[in-house]
N, C-alpha and C positions, 0 to 999 in steps of 0.2 A: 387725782389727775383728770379724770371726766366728771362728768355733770351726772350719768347714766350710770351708778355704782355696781360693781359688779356682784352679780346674784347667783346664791347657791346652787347647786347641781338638784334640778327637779326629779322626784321619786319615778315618775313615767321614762325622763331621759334614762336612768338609771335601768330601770327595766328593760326599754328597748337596746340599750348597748349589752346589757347580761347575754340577751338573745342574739343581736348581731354580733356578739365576740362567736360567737358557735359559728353562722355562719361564713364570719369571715379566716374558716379552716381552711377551704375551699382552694385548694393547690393553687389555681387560677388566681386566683386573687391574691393570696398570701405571695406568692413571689415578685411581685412589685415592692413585694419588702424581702431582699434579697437575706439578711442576719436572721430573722424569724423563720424564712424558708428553711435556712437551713437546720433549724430550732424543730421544727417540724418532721422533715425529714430522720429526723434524731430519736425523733420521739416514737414512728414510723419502725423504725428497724430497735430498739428497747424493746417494743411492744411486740415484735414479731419473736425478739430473744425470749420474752419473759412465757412464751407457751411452746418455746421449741429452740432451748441453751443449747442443745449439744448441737447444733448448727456451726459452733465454733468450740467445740467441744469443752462446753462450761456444763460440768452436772452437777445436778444435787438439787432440791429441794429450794435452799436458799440463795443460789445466783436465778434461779427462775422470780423467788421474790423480788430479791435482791435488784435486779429488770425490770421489773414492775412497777416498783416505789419509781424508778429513776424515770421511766416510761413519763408514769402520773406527772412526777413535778415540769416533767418537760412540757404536757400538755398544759398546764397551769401556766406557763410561761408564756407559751403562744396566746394562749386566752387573755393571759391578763395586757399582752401588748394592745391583742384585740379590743379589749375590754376599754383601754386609752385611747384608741383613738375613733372609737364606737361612741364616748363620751364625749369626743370635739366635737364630733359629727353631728352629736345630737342637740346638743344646743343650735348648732345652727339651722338644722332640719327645724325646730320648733319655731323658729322665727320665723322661716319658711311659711309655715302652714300658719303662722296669724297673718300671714300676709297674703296670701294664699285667697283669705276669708274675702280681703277686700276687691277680688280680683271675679267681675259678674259678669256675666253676658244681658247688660242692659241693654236700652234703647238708644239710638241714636237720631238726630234729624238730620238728615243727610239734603244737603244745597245739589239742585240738578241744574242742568246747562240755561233754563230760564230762570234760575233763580227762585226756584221753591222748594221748598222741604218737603220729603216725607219720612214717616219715621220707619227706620230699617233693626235688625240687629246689629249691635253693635260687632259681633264678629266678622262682616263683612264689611266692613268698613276698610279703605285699602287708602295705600299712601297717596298725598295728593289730593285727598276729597276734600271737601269743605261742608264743616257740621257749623250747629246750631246750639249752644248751650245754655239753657238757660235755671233761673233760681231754682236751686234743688237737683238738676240735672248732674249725674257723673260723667265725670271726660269720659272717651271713650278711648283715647288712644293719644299717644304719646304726641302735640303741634305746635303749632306758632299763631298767637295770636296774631289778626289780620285785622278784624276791625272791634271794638267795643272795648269798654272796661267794666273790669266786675272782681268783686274778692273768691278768692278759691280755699277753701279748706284742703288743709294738705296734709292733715293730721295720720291721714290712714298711712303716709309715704314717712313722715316726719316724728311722728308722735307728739309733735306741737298743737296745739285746739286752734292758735290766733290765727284768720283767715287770711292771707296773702292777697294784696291787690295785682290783679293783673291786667295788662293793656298793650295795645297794640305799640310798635316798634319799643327800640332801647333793651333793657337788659333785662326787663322782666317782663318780656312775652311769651315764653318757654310753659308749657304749660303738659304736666304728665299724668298719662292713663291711667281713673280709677281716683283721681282726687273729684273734691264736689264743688259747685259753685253756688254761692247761698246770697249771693245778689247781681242783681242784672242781669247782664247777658252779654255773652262773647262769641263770637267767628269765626271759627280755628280752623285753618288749615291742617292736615295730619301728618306728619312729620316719619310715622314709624311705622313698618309694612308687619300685619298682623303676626303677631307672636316674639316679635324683638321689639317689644314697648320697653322703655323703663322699666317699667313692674315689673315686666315678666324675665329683664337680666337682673334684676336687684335681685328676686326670688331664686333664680340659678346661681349666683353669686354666693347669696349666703346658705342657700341649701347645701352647697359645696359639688355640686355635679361636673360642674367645667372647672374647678380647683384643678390647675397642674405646681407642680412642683417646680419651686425657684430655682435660680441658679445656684444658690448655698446650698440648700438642699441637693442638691444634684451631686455637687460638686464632694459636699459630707455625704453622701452618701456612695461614691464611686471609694472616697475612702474606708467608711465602713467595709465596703464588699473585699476591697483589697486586703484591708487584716484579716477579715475572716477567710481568705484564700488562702493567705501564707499559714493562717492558724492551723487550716483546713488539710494544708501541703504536710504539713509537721505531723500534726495527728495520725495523720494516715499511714507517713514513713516509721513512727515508734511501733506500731504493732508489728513488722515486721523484726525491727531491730528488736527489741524486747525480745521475741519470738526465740531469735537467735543466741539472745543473750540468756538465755534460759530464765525469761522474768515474765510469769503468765500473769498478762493484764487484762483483765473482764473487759471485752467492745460494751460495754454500757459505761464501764468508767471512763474510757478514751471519748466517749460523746461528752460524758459528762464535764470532762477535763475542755473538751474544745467549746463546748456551751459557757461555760465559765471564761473561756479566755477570748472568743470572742465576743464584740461592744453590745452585747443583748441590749444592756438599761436602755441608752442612748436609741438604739434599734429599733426596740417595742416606743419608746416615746417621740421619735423625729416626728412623723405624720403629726401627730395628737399637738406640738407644740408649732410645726406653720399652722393646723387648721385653726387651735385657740387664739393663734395672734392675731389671723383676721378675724375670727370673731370678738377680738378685744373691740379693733377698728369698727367694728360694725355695731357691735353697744354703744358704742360711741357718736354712733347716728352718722357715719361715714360709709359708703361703700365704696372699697378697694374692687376697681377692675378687675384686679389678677394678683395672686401673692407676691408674685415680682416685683407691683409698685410699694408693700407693707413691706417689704424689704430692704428698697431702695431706700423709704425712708429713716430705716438704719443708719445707714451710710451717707447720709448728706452733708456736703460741707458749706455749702449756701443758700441762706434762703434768701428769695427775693418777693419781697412783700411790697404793697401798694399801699400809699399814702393814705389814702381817703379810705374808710369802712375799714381800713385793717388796722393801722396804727391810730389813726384818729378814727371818734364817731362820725364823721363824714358831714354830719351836720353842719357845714361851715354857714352860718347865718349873717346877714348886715349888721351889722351895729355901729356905723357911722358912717355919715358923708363928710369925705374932706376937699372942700374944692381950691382950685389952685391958678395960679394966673390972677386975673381982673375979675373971676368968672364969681357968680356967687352962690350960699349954700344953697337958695329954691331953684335956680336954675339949675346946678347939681341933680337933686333930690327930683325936680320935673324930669329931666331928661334918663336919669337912670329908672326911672317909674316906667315909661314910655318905653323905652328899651327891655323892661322884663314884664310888661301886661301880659307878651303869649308864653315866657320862658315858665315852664311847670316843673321846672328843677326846684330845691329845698331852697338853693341860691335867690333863684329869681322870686321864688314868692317870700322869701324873705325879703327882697329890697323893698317889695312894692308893700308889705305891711312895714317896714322902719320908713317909709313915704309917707303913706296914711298916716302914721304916728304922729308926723310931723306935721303935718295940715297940708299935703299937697294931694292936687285934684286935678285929674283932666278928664279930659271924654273919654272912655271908655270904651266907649261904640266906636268911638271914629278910631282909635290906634288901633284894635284888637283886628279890624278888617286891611289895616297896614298888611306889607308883606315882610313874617319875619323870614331872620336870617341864624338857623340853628347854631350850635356850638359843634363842632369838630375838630380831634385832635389833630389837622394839621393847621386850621386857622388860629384854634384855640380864643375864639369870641365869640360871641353873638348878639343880636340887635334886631335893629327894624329900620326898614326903609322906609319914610314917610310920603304922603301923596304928593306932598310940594317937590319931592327930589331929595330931602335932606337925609342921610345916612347916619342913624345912631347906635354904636357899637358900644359894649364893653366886652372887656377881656383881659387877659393876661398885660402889663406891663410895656413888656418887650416885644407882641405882637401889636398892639395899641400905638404904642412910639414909631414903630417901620410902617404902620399904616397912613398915619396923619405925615409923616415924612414925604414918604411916596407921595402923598396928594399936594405938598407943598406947602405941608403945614411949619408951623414951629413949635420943639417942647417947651413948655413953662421949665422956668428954672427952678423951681420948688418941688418941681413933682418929683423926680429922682430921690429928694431928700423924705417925704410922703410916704415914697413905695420902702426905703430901707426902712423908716421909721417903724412900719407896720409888719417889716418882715421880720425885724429883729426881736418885736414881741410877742414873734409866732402868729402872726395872721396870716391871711389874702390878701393883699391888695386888686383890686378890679378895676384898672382903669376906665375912664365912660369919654366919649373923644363924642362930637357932633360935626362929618365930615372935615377937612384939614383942621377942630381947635381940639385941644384939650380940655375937656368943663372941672375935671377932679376925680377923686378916687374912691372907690366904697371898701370901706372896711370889713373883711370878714373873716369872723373868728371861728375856729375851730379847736377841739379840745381832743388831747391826748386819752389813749383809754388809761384808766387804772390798772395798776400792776404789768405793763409793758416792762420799767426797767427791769425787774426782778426776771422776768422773764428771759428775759434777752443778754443776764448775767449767765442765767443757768445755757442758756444755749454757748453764752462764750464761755464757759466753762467747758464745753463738753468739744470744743474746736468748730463749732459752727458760725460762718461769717453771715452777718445777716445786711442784706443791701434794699433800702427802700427808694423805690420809685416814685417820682413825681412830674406833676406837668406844673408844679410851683417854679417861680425863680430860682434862685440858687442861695440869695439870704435868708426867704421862706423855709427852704427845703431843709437846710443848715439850722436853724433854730428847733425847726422840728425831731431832727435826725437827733438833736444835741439833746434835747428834753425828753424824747423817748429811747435812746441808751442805743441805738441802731449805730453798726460800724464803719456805714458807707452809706452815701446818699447818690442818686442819678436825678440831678433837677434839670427840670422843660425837658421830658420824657416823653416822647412820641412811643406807640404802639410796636415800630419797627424796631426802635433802641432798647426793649426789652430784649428781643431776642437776640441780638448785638452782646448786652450784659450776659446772660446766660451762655451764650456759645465764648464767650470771651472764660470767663471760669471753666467750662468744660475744658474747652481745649490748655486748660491749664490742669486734666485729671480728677477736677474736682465734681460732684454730682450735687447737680443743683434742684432743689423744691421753690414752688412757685403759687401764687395763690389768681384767681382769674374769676369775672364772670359774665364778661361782654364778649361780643360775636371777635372785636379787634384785641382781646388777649387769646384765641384760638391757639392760633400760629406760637407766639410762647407758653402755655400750658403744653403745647405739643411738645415742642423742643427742648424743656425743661426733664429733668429725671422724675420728676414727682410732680404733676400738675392737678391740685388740687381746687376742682369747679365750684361754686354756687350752684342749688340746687334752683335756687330762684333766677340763672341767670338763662344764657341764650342756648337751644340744642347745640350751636358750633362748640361752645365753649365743653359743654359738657362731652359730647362727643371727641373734642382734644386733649379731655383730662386722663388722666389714667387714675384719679380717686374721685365722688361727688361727697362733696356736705349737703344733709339734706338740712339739715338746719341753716346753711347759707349764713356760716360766721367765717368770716376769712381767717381771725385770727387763731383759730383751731387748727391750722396747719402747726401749728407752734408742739400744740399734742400728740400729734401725729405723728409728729416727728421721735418725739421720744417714748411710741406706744412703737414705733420699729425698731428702735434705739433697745428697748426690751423685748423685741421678738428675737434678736442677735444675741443678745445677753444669754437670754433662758438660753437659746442653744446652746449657746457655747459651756454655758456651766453646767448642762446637766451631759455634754459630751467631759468635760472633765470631771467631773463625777463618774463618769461609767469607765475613765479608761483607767480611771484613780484604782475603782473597784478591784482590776483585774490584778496589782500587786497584793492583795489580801489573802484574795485567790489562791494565788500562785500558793503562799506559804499554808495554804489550806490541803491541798488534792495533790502537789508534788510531791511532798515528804509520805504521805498517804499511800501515794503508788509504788516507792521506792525503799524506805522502810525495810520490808520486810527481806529486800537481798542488799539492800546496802544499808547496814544500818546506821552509818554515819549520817544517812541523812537525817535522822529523826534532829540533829542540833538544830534545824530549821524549823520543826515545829514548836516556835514560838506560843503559839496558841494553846501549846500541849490539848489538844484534842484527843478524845478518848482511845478511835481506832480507824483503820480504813476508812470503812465503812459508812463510820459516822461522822469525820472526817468531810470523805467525797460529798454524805448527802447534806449534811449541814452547806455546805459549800451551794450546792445546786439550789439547794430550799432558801439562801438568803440570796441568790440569783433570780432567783423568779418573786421573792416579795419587795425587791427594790422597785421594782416595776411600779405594782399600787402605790405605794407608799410615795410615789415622787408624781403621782398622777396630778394632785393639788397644783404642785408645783410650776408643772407643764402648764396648766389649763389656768392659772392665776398670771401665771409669769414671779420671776426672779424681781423683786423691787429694784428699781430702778433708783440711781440719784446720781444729778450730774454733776461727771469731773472728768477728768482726760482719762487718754486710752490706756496709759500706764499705767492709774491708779486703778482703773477698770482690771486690768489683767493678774494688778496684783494679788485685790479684792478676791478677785473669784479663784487665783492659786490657791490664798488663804484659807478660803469658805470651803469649794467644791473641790479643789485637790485635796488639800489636806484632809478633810473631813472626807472625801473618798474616799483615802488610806487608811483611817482611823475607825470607821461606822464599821466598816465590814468584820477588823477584828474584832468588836465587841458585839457584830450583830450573827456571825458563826459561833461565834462561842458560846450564846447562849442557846442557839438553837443545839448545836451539841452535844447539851445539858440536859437539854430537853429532851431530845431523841434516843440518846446513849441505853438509857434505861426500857425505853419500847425494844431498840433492838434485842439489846438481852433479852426481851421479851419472849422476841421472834428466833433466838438460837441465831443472829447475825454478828453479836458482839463479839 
């Protein structure tokens, strides 16, 4: 599913989690894990029984063991929760510190109010200045290009080597602290007031410092606390009653019994499986703002993805003029040449090399000092105004036709049949008009990426509606929509009509993902549930995402989506795993306590387990190795493969219930086997 495969558990990570499960004993800390707290507690008052029983008037020799052994496994329990999510942590802690490396107090050349440099540290450097960067120089600080162009290496942020061009306005003047510029020279204004650069929230992100807990998490987690309440309420009321009932039950087995019965597995492993999942997201050369967004992207019911650079390579290049009317192909071919000399889109320097191609030539000199006329999504054209007066536009169709109308023009009766012709085989059509005439159309083609459809099954597989945007006509858009598997199309998309589509799905309950990386998709990455940025695009954008690609491929939202799609999953199945555990249990430690004054209940002990004793502790000891043993698990994630939420539910009854029910009886029994013979060792059998 990623490009960034995932890599074993480093022997250093390993070590420092050994060390940080100790630390993380720490009362303080451990009761933000409310199930372990109480794990702790347990192990607290064992350990207080196993050097002073008759506190509860247990004597002998071997209920003091007896306290001890149970003490031990309890502390193993807490440790090895410890131990899991001491291993989330750590990987992400390591990432941290290689990034860490790239993170200097260089030099800056700082611009003063006349307009000269000097060179300062770069940690004074404050929002609003204007630096000076040149070949070889590191940014300093998180800006916006203002004036120059130059390639930037970004590999330190990206772990890509190919150097990024950067340049003043449009979508890639965004430029972040600590990457390097290895040619030219750029003007940056500063963008980020010292210590909330880029960097420096990438590195608090993945270090996990400002990590809070999602709303799922919360929400399983208020459930957790609440069985281990009622477990807690139960426990507590049987020593009495027992008491009365003349049935002496050792307070080490009454812990033991409520460790077992409340969601330990799930407990010890919740933290360790949000932290792994955003560090899935973050192998992945993505950083998730906050868990909440890797969560959302669980739960998305629409994506809405962008025509150009997401579904196509964006590349839409000329490859023909079709002129139309009286009008003929050099005059075509002249006037759309003249119209894109200043356009430094892929667009326009494409027309003016299928110009060249063709033998056409004007002055150079003389148009390039014309006044052009940009492209904007509400014009949706662009041109140039020549020195005689004469107005030459191309653009969109149906803005090209309301223009020459307006002026008094007339359309060519062919041109209509032109623009379908070329939309119907997936192109652009580009109208080119010379004030009120029509002169004809350029053709520009653009190509579908590979393996869209596939993709876009698996998303409709799994109930996700995926809707692409465009500023195409509506037979363009349709052709495209139809060849790359997408369920819904928006053609001649303005900027605003984004977030019209997205609030239109919300407010039908659904949660929408969204892909952006211009200053004018802000507003909808914001208002979208999942707003996935370009790293290469504008600070607004990035700033309204709640996730950045640092590699700046739109179409990895696609992965994203189902890298949340498996942070849900593992939850949810290693919570059915742990609550599966707790009927194995049951027929483990009950019949064990009861037994010996009622002895009807031994029919229950299916497991036929040796004795109380070995009974209870087998029970606690396959309680506390569930832990490890699903660590993998947590920190890989549960495989993912898409199909609906039903097949989903059933899968993981089948896998993580059943197999919850089932592992436990055969993973007590052999521990049973095992132990049974130490205790007769010990005079406990």
């Amino acid at each position: 599913m990623s490009k960034h495969p995932q890599k074993g558990i480093d022997r250093a990570i390993l070590r420092k989690a050994f060390r940080d499960s100790f630390i993380k004993l720490d009362p303080r800390y451990l009761i933000k894990n409310p199930v372990m707290f109480v794990v702790e507690i347990g192990f607290v008052i064992t350990l207080y029984l196993t050097f002073f029983p008759a506190s509860f008037n247990e004597q002998g020799r071997q209920m003091g063991l007896y306290n001890g052994i149970v003490s031990v496994i309890l502390l193993i329990t807490v440790l090895f929760a410890n131990f899991a999510e001491a291993v989330a942590e750590g990987r992400g802690k390591a990432q941290a510190e290689s990034l860490k490396k790239t993170r200097k107090d260089t030099k800056a050349k700082l611009f003063d109010q006349n307009g000269q440099f000097t060179i300062v540290n770069s940690s004074t450097i404050k929002k609003d200045d204007i630096v000076l960067v040149e070949t070889g120089d590191i940014i300093p600080n998180d800006g916006e290009v203002i004036e120059g162009l130059a390639f930037v290496d970004e590999s330190a942020i990206t772990g890509e080597s190919a150097p990024v061009m950067k340049e003043a306005g449009g979508d890639f003047s965004s430029v972040t602290g600590g990457t390097k510029v290895t040619s030219d020279w750029l003007k940056i204004r500063i963008t980020a007031i010292p210590g909330e650069s880029f960097l420096e929230r990438m590195i608090s992100l993945v270090e996990g410092a400002t990590r809070q807990k999602t709303p799922n998490e919360i929400s399983l987690t208020m459930v957790l606390v609440s069985l281990t309440m009622i477990f807690l309420v139960v426990i507590v009321a049987l020593y009495p009653m027992a008491t009365y009932a003349g049935v002496k039950i050792p307070v080490a087995t009454l812990i033991a019994l409520l460790v077992c019965l409340i969601p330990t597995t799930i407990g010890g492993l919740l933290s360790a499986i949000g932290i792994a999942g955003m560090d899935r997201v973050t192998r992945f050369n993505v950083i998730a703002m906050s868990g909440k967004a890797v969560e959302a992207c669980g739960d998305v019911d629409v994506m809405i993805l962008d025509k150009t650079g997401t579904i196509t390579y964006g590349n839409r290049l000329a490859a023909e003029f079709i002129p139309v009317g009286k009008h003929s192909l050099e005059n075509l071919a002249r006037f759309s040449l003249i119209a894109s000399l200043q356009d430094d889109t892929p667009e326009g320097r494409s027309v003016v090399d299928l110009a060249n191609q063709q033998g056409v030539k004007v002055d150079e000199a003389e148009y390039r000092s014309a006044e052009f006329i940009e492209f904007t999504g509400q014009t949706r054209m662009s041109g140039t105004n020549l020195p005689n007066g004469a107005q030459v536009r191309k653009g969109a169709g149906d803005a090209i036709k309301q223009l020459v109308t307006e002026r008094g023009g007339t359309i060519p009766g062919d041109l209509n049949t032109v623009i379908e012709r070329i939309s119907k085989a997936g192109g652009t059509p580009l109208v080119v008009s010379v004030d009120q005439e029509v002169f004809g159309v350029i053709y520009l083609k653009d190509t579908i990426k590979p393996g869209l459809i596939d993709r876009f099954n698996r998303l409709r597989a799994i109930g996700i509606k995926t809707v692409m945007c465009t500023g195409d006509n509506p037979l363009t858009a349709a052709t495209i929509a139809r060849e790359a598997g997408v369920d819904e199309f928006v053609a001649e998309c303005k900027p605003e009509q984004k977030i019209d589509v997205i609030k239109k799905e919300q407010a039908q309950g659904k949660l929408v993902a969204m892909t952006g990386d211009g200053t004018n998709d802000a507003p909808a990455l914001a208002q979208a549930d999942v707003g996935l940025a370009m790293n290469s695009g504008t600070v607004a954008a990035k700033e309204a995402a709640n996730m950045v690609d640092l590699d700046s491929d739109p179409t990895k939202i696609l992965e994203v989506v189902e890298i949340g799609k498996q942070l849900l999953i593992t939850r949810g199945s290693l919570t059915t795993f742990s609550i599966a555990n707790d009927v194995a249990k049951y027929f483990a430690i009950i019949p064990a306590m009861f037994t010996v004054v009622i002895p009807q209940m031994n029919a229950i002990n299916i497991m036929g387990l040796a004795t109380p004793q070995s009974a209870i502790l087998s029970a606690l000891i396959f309680n506390a190795l569930i832990i490890p043993a699903l660590i993998p698990i947590a920190m890989r994630g549960v495989k993912y493969q898409p199909m609906s939420a039903q097949r989903i539910l059933a899968r993981n009854m089948l896998i993580y219930g059943l197999g919850g029910v089932l592992v436990p009886f055969f993973g007590i029994k052999l521990i049973d086997l095992a132990i049974n013979p130490l205790l007769k060792l010990l005079n406990m059998g």
